[in-house]
C-alpha atoms as one frame of an Amber mdcrd trajectory, in Angstrom:
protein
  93.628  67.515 116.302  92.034  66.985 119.474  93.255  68.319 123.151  94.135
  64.740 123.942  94.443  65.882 128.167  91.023  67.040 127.798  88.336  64.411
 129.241  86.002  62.261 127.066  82.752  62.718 126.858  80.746  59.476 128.179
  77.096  58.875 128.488  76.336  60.777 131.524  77.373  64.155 129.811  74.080
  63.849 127.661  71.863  62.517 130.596  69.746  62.730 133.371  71.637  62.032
 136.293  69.879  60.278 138.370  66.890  59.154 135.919  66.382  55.465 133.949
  63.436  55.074 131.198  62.593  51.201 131.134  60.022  49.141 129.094  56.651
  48.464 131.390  56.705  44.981 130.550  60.107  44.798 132.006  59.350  47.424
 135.307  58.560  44.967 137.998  61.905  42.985 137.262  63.936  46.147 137.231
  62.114  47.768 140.249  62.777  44.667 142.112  66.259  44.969 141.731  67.011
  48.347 142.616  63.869  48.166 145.758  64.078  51.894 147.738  66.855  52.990
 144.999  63.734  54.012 143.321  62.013  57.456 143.882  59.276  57.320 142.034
  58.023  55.775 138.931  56.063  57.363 135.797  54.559  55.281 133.164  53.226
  55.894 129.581  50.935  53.050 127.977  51.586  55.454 125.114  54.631  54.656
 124.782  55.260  51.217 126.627  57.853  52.924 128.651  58.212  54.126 132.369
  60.518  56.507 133.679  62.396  55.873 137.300  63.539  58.990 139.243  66.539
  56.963 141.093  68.471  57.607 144.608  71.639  56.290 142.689  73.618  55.497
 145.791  71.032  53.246 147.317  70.182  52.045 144.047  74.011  51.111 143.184
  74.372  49.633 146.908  71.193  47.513 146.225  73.052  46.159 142.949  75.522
  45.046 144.227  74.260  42.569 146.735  72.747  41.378 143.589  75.884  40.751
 142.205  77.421  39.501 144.612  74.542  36.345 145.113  74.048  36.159 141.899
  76.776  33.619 140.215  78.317  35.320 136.959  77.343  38.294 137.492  80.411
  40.105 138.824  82.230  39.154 135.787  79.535  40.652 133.725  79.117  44.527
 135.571  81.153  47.262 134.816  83.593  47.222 137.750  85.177  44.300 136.161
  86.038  46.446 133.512  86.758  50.084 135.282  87.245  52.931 132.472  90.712
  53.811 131.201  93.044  55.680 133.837  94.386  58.807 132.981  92.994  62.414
 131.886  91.597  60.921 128.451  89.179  59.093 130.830  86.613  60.074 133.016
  84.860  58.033 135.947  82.180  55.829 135.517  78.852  58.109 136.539  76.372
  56.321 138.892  73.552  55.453 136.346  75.153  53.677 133.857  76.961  51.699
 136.760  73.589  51.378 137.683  72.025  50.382 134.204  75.319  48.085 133.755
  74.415  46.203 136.722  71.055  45.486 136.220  71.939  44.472 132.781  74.815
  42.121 134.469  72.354  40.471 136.903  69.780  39.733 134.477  72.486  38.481
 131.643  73.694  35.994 134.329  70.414  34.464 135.738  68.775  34.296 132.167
  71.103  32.985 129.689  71.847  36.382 128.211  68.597  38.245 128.262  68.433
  41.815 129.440  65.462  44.099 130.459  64.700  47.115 127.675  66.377  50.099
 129.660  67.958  53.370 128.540  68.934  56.605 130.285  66.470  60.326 129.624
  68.387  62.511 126.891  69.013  65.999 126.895  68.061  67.229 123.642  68.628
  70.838 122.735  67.775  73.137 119.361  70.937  73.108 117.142  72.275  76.171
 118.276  70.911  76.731 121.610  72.765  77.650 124.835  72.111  75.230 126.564
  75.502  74.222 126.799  77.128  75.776 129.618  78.525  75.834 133.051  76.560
  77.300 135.001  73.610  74.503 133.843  73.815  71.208 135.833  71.609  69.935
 134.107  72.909  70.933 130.621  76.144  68.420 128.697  78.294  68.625 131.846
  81.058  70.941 133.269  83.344  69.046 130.550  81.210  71.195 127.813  83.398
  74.237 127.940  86.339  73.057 127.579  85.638  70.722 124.691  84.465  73.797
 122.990  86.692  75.898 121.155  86.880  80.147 121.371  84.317  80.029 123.602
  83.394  82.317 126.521  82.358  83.279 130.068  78.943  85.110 128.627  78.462
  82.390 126.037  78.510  79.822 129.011  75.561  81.856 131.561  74.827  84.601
 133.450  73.286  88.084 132.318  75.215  87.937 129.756  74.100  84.586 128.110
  73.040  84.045 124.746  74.691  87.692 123.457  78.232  85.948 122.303  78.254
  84.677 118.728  81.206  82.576 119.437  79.022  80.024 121.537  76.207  79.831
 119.312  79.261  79.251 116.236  81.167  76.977 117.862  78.565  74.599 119.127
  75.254  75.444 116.667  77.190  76.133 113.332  74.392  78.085 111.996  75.257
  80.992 113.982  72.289  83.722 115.609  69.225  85.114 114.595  70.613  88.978
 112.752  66.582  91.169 113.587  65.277  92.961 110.031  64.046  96.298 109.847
  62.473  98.146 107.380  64.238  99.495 104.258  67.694  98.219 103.385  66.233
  95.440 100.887  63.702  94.585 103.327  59.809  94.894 103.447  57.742  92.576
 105.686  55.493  90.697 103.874  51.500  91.110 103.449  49.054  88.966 105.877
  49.496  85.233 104.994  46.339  84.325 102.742  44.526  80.715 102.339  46.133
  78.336 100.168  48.263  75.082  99.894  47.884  73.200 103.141  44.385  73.447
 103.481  43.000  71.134 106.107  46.289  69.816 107.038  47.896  69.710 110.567
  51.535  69.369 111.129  53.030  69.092 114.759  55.516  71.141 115.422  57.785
  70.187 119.174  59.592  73.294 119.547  60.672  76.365 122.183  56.777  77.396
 121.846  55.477  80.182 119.590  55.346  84.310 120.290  52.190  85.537 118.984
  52.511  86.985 115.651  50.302  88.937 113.589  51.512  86.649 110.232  50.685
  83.967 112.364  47.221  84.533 112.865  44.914  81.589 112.391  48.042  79.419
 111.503  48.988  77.886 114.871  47.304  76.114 118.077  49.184  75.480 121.097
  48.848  72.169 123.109  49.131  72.343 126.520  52.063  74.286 127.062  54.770
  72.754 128.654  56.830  75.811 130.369  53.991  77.896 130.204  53.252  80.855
 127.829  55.516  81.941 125.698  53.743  85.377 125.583  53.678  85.841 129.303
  56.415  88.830 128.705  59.060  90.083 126.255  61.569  86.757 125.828  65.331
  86.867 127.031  67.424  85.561 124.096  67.379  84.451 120.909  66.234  80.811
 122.298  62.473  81.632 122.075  62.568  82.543 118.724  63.213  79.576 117.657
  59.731  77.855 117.403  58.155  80.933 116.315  60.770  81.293 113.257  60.282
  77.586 112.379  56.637  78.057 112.471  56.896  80.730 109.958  58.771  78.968
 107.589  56.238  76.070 107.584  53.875  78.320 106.810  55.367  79.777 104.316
  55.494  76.814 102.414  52.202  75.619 103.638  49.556  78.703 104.253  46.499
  77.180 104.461  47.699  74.683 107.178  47.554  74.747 110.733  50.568  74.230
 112.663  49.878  72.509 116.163  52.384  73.421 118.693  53.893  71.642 121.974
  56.355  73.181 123.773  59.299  70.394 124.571  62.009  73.145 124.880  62.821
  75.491 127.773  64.108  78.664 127.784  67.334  77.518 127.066  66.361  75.307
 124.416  66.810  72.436 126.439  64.756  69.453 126.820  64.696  65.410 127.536
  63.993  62.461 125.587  60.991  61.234 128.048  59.142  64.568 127.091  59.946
  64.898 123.836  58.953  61.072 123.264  55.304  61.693 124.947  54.922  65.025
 122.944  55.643  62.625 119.810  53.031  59.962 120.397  50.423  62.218 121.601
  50.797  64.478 118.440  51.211  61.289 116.353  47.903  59.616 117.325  45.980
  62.626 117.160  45.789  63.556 113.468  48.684  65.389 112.299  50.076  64.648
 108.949  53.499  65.840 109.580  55.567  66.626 112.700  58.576  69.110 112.522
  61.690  68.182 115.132  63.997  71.086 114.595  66.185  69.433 116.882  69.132
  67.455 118.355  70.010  64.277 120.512  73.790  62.985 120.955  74.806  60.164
 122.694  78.403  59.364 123.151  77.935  55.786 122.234  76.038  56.734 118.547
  73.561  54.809 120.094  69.729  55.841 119.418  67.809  56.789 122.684  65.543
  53.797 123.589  62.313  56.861 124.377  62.987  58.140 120.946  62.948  55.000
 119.365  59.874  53.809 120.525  57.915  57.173 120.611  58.642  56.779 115.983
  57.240  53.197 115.934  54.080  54.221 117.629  52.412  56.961 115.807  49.916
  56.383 113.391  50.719  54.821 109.633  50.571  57.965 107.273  52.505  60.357
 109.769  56.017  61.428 108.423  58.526  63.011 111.506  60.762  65.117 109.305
  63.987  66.008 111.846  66.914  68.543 111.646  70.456  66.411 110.944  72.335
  69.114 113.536  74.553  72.108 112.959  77.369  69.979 114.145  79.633  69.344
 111.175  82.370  71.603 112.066  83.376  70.838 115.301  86.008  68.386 114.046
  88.271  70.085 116.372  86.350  68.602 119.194  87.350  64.517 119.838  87.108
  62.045 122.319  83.606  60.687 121.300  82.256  57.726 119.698  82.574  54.303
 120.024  86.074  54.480 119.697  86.595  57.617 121.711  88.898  58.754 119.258
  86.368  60.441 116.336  85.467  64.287 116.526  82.074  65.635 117.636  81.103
  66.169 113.831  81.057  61.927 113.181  78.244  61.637 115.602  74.591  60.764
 114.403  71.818  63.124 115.784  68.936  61.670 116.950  66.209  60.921 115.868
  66.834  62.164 112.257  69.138  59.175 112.241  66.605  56.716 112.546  65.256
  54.642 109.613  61.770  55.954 109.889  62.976  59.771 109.716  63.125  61.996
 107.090  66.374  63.571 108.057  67.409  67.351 106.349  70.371  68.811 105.510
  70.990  72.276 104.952  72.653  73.877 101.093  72.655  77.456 100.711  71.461
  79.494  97.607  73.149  77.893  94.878  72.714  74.517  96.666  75.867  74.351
  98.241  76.117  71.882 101.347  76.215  74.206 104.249  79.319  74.274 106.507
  77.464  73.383 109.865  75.534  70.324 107.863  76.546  66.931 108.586  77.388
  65.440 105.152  76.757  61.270 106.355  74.743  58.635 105.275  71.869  58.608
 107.438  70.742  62.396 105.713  68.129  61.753 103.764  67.464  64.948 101.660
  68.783  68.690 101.978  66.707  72.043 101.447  67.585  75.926 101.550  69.152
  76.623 105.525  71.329  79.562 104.795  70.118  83.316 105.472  66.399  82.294
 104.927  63.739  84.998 107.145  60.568  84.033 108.646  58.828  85.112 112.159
  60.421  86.376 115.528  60.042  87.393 118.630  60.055  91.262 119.762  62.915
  93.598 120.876  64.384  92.405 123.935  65.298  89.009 121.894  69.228  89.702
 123.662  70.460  88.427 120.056  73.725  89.928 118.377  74.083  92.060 115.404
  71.620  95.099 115.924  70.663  97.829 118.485  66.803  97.513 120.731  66.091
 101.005 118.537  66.565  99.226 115.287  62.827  97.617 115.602  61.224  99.480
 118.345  58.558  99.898 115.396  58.209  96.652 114.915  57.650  95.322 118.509
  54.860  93.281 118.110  55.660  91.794 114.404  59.513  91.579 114.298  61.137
  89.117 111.276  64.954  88.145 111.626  67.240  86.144 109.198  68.932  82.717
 110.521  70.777  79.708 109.149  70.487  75.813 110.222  69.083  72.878 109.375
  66.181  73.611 111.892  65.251  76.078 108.934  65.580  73.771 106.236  63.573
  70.865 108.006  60.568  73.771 108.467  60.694  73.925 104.733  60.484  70.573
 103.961  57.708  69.986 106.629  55.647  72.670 105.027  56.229  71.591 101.317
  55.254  67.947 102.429  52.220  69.287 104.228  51.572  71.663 100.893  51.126
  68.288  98.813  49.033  66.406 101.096  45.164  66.349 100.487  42.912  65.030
 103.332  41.437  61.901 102.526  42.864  61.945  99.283  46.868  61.681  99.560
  48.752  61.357 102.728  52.113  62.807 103.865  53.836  59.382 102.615  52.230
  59.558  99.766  53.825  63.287  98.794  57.268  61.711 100.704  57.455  59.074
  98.261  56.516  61.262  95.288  59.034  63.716  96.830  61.792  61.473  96.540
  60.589  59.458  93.760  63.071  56.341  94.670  64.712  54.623  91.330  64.858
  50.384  91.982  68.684  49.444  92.637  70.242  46.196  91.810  73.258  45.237
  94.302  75.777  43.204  92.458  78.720  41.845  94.153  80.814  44.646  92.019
  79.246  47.505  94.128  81.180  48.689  96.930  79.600  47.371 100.129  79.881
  51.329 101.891  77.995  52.305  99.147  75.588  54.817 100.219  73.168  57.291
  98.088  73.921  61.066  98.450  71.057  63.297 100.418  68.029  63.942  97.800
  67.955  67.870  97.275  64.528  69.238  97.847  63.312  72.854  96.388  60.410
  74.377  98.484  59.089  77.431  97.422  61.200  80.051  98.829  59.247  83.192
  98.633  60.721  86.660  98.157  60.748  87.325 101.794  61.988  84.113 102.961
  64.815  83.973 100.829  67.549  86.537 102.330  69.788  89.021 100.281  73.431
  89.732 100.553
């Protein structure tokens, strides 16, 4: 049961503060509105989509002149309704007043019509710490306390990334344990030609360490936060793209895995990014693109960048995305529609969407994983317990083993991790395995994959009917697959 003094999370606790993404058709009516409340302006033809860098005061005080000439409108905006007194409630935050206006003034001078706006989501790598007090930018100071046996050097500071009980609490699928040699481990042999062949698959990530398993397996497209291989990585973060690469690849060896860098060091990123990084790889002849990660919104609802960035990539391109290591955290409420459901009930985005192949995570014996979300809008699960791929060198910061333990093994290290980032990596490489250029497409395998059976819907079936996630078994090689 829920803290019920703690605060609720609203929209602004996933958001850019001061930053609206609107549809270009609809710019000039929005820009009007808000006049010098507006910074500066950024548009993708991409995407349809601009996003406004806002001066939220001047913007709000522009608003409500508008509201107050324009007839209706007042009873419309979000002031008539203020948010619930009381510590279960938290203030209104500038931008969705903001949003909630414009949406007020154009309701009332068009018969109901409203301009295509949404706010720029933080997305972050199930697991990552980017949750945290000491990040303004991050979820929000409200982030600690709605997470449970937490910590000061979970949250920030030198000491960031080293607690497990962070990375547990919030990511489920707990932190990257480094291999060494002997003890039931032997790194593999260099990854040879074979399934995949010809095929692309985009990978939107943390970036990639260069890795000599890697080699000839991976191109990197203009690098977002710069090189990953600049210097030896802080934290377990970085690791994150180059262990998903490596499981791709294990599925898929003969395929090329093209890499854009969405993620910070923190595993942090934004929906207006992240929705660019989509198209571009989308139009540009990738078969597959891999999104081993995460977008919440306290409403459930789907972030309007993500949205649009699915409907236009190319026909033929499948966006297989992790379902979140979020299950668990039923102890954390005050979200949802209803503000009263737990932190687990929420959809993550954009493996919710119809278009998405969303993945699950079982263990060995094809158990649902704890951290998996077990809901409706998974679409198939695949191995995300203890599997081993790729990693970055010895000053990764991670728990569970001394800097001596690999000092060997600086410039090819391998680690074990769980999540359904892992298991989506799998099913991106065994879709990508299956395709052949010119031949079959990613769909193609998708639909083979799943191998849908026609239903007929009688008025004796339960209307919350809803089919159980499809299991999936890639080829989990010897050294992917960990022992315990």
């Amino acid at each position: 049961m829920a803290d019920q003094s703690l605060p609720v999370f609203r929209d602004a606790d996933w958001s850019a503060p001061d930053e609206l993404i609107v549809a270009t058709e609809h710019l000039g009516f929005v820009r009007d509105l808000i006049g010098d409340g507006v910074e500066s302006t950024e548009a993708d033809h991409r995407l349809g989509l601009a996003r406004l860098v806002l001066n939220p005061a001047t913007a709000f005080a522009s608003l409500q002149a508008e509201v107050a000439a324009t007839p209706g409108a007042s009873n419309l905006s979000l002031a008539a309704s203020p948010p619930q007194s009381g510590s279960a409630a938290t203030a209104v935050d500038s931008v969705t007043q903001v949003a909630g206006d414009i949406r007020a003034i154009a309701a009332a001078r068009n018969g109901g019509w409203v301009p295509t706006i949404g706010r720029n989501r933080y997305v972050v790598f199930p697991g990552s710490d980017a949750v945290g007090v000491t990040r303004e930018t991050s979820f929000g100071v409200q982030v600690k306390a709605l997470l449970p046996n937490t910590n000061e050097t979970s949250f920030g500071g030198p000491g960031r990334g080293v607690g497990a009980a962070r990375e547990t609490s919030f990511g489920g699928g707990g932190v990257p344990m480094l291999l060494t040699d002997g003890q039931d481990w032997a790194p593999p042999r260099f990854r040879a030609t074979g399934p995949g062949a010809g095929v692309r698959v985009g990978l939107l990530d943390t970036g990639i360490w260069p890795h000599p398993w890697l080699d000839g397996g991976w191109e990197e497209v203009m690098p977002t936060f710069g090189a990953l291989g600049d210097g030896i990585p802080a934290g377990s973060v970085p690791g994150h793209g180059t262990f998903t690469a490596g499981l791709i690849l294990s599925q898929a060896p003969g395929a090329t895995v093209v890499v854009r860098r969405v993620l910070d060091g923190d595993g942090q990123g934004n929906t207006w990014d992240v929705a660019r990084a989509i198209v571009e790889l989308g139009q540009s002849g990738v078969s597959v693109i891999n999104l081993s990660f995460a977008c919440y919104t306290a409403d459930g609802a789907a972030p309007l960048a993500l949205v649009r960035a699915v409907q236009r990539i190319d026909r033929g391109v499948v966006v297989v995305a992790a379902a979140g290591n979020h299950n668990a955290m039923t102890a954390v409420g005050g979200v949802g529609p209803a503000k009263a459901s737990s932190f687990a009930d929420l959809p993550s985005w954009p493996a919710a969407l119809g278009d998405v192949l969303a993945v699950g995570a079982v263990d060995r014996e094809g158990r649902p994983a704890p951290f998996s979300p077990d809901r409706p809008w998974v679409d198939v699960t695949a191995p995300g317990v203890d599997l081993r791929s790729t990693y970055v060198p010895t000053h990764c910061g991670c728990s569970g083993h001394a800097p001596h333990d690999h000092a060997a093994q600086l410039s090819a290290p391998w680690a074990e991790w769980s999540g359904t980032s892992f298991a989506t990596a799998l099913v991106s490489g065994l879709i990508a395995s299956g395709v052949r250029p010119n031949q079959r497409s990613a769909t193609d395998v998708v639909a083979a994959l799943l191998n849908p059976q026609p239903v007929l819907i009688t008025g004796g079936v339960s209307a919350n009917a809803w089919n159980p996630p499809r299991p999936l078994y890639p080829r989990i090689t010897g050294w992917a697959r960990g022992v315990r």
